[in-house]
C-alpha positions in Angstrom: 0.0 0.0 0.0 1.2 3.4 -0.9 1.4 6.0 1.7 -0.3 8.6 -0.3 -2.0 9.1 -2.9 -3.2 12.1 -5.4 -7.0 13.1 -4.7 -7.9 15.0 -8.2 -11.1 16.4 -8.8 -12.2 16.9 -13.0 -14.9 18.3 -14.5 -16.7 16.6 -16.9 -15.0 17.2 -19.7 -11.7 16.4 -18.2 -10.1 20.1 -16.9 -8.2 19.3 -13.4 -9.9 21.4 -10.9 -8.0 20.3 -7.9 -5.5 18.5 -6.7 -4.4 17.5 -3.0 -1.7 15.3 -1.6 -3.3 12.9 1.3 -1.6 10.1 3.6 -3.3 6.5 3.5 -4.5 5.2 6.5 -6.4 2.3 6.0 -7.4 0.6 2.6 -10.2 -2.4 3.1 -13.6 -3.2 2.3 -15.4 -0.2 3.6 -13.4 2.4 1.3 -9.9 4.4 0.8 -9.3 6.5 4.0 -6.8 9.1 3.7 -5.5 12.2 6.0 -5.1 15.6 5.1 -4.3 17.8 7.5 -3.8 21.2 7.9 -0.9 22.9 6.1 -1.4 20.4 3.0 -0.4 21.9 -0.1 -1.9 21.2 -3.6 -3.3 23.4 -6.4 -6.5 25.1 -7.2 -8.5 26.1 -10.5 -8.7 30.0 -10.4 -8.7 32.9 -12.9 -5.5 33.9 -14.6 -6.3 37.1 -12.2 -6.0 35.1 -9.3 -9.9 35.3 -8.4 -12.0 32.3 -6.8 -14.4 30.4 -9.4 -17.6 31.7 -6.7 -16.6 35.4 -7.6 -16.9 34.6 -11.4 -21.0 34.2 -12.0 -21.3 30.6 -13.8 -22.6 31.8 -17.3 -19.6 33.5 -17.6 -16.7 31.3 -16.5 -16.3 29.8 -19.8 -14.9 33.6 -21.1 -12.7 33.4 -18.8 -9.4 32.4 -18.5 -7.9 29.9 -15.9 -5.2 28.0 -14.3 -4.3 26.3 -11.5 -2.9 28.4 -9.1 -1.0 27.2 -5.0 -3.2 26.0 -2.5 -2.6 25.4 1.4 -5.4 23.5 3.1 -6.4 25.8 6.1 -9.3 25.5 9.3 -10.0 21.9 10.0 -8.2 18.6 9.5 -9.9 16.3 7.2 -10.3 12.9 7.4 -11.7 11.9 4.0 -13.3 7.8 3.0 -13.4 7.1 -0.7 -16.2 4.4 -0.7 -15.9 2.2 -3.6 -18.5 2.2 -5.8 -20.6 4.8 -4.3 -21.1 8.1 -6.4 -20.1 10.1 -2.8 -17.0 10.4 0.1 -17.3 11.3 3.5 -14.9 13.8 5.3 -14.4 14.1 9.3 -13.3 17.2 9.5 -11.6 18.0 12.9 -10.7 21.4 14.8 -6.9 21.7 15.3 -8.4 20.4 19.0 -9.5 17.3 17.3 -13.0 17.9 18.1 -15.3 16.5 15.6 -16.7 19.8 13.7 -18.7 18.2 11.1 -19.0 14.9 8.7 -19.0 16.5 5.4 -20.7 14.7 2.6 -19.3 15.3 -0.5 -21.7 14.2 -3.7 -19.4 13.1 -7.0 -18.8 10.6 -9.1 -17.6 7.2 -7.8 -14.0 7.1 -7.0 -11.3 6.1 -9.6 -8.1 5.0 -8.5 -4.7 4.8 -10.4 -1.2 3.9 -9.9 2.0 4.4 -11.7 4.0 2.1 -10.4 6.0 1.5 -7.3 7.5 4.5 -6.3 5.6 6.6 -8.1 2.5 8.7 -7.3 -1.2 7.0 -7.0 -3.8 8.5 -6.9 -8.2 9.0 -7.0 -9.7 10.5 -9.6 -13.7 11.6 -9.3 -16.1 14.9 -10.2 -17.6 17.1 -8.4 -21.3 17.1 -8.4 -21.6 20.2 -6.4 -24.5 19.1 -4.5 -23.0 18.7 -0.7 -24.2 17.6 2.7 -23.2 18.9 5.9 -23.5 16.6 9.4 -23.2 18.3 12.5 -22.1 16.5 15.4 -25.5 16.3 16.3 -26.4 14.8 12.9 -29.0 17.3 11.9 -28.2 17.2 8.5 -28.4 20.2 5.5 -27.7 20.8 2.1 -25.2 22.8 0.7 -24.8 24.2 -2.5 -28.2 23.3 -3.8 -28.0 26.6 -6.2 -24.4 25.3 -7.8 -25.8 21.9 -8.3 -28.9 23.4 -10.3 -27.3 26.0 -12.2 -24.9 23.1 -13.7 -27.9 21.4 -15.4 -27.8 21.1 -19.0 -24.5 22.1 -19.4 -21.9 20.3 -20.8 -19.5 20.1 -18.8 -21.8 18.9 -16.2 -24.8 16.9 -15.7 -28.4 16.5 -17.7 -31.8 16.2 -15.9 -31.7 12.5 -15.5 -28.0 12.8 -14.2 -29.0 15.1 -11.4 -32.2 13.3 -10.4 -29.0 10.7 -9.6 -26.9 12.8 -7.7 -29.4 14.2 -5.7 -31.1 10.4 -5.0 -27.5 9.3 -3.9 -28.0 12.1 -1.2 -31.1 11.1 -0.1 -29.4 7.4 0.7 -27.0 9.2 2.7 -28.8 11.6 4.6 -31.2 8.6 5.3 -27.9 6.5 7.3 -27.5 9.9 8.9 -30.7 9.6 10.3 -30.4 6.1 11.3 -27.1 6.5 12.7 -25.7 4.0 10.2 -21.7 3.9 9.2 -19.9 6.3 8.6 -22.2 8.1 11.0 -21.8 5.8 13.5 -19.0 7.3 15.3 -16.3 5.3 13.7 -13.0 6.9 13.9 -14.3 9.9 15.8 -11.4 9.1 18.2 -9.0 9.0 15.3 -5.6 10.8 16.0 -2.4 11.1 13.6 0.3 9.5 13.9 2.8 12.3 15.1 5.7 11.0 13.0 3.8 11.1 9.5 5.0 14.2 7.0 2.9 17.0 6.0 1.3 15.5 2.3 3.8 16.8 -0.8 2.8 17.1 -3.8 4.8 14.9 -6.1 7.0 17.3 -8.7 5.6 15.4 -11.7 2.4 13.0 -12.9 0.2 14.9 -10.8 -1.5 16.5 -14.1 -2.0 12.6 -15.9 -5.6 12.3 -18.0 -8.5 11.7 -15.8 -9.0 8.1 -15.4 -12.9 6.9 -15.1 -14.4 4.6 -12.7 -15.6 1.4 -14.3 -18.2 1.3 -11.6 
């Protein structure tokens, strides 16, 4: 098993919208389980100008030009389970206490792993579906994002009707094992604490940019 591995986010028609370093934990049935914590860096899609894709309103952000531009991962430690074969992962995000602040649900498409061969970098491949949910320690759920996750319909580089009806369905499944208190939202791994010895993720000088590879699920 690798110790990390590339977490890439795409849109649909392939542009690399993020990517992020993260240190394996645990790879078994129940998913991928990597650690990000604070002070990771990676990159970011964001105008040539430097602005944020939410300053840019969405009809226009195909005028506009891009690139990918530093990142640093600030505010809460992440925790983040790539569950095979479902079109969503789960993140535990922690205070820099190591207080459980939320579960965050994030809605995309199935993971897609990758390797290049030992000693070189792995990764997970997926895309965004914008739709999000947020689980307070408490568990009384939200969405987030709703307006992104319409707005997207019908374009091209995002979903059609019948896609979305999808996306959203898959959060109804997961805000229903919120409710019922079902894994991840069980409390597994609330107790979870780093091993003090592991490195702040790097990302890799090269193959961090490969094509998007697809889920076959």
């Amino acid at each position: 098993m690798t110790d990390e591995v590339l977490y890439r986010d795409f849109r649909g028609d392939g542009t690399l919208v993020l990517v992020l370093p993260q240190r394996v934990v645990s790879d078994d049935e129940r998913g991928l389980l990597t650690w990000r914590p604070i002070g990771t860096t990676g990159l970011f899609r964001r105008t040539a100008d430097g602005r944020d894709r939410r300053a840019v309103p969405f009809r226009e952000r195909d005028t506009v030009a891009w690139r990918l531009a530093p990142l640093t991962w600030t505010g809460r430690h992440v925790l983040h389970l790539f569950r095979p074969g479902r079109a969503h992962s789960v993140w535990w995000m922690f205070t820099p206490e190591f207080e459980l602040d939320r579960w965050y649900v994030n809605l995309e498409a199935a993971p897609a792993r990758w390797s290049d061969g030992p000693g070189a970098p792995a990764g997970v491949d997926t895309f965004d579906h914008a739709l999000d949910i947020v689980v307070p320690p408490d568990r009384a759920w939200r969405w987030k994002d709703e307006g992104e996750y319409v707005e997207r319909i019908g374009h091209p580089a995002y979903w059609n009707a019948e896609q979305a009806a999808g996306i959203r369905a898959e959060g109804e499944r997961v805000a229903a094992d919120v409710e019922a208190r079902r894994f991840p939202f069980d409390g597994t791994w609330l107790d979870f604490r780093p091993d003090p010895s592991w490195p702040v993720p790097q990302l890799p000088p090269s193959g961090w940019d490969r094509p998007r590879v697809h889920s076959s699920l």
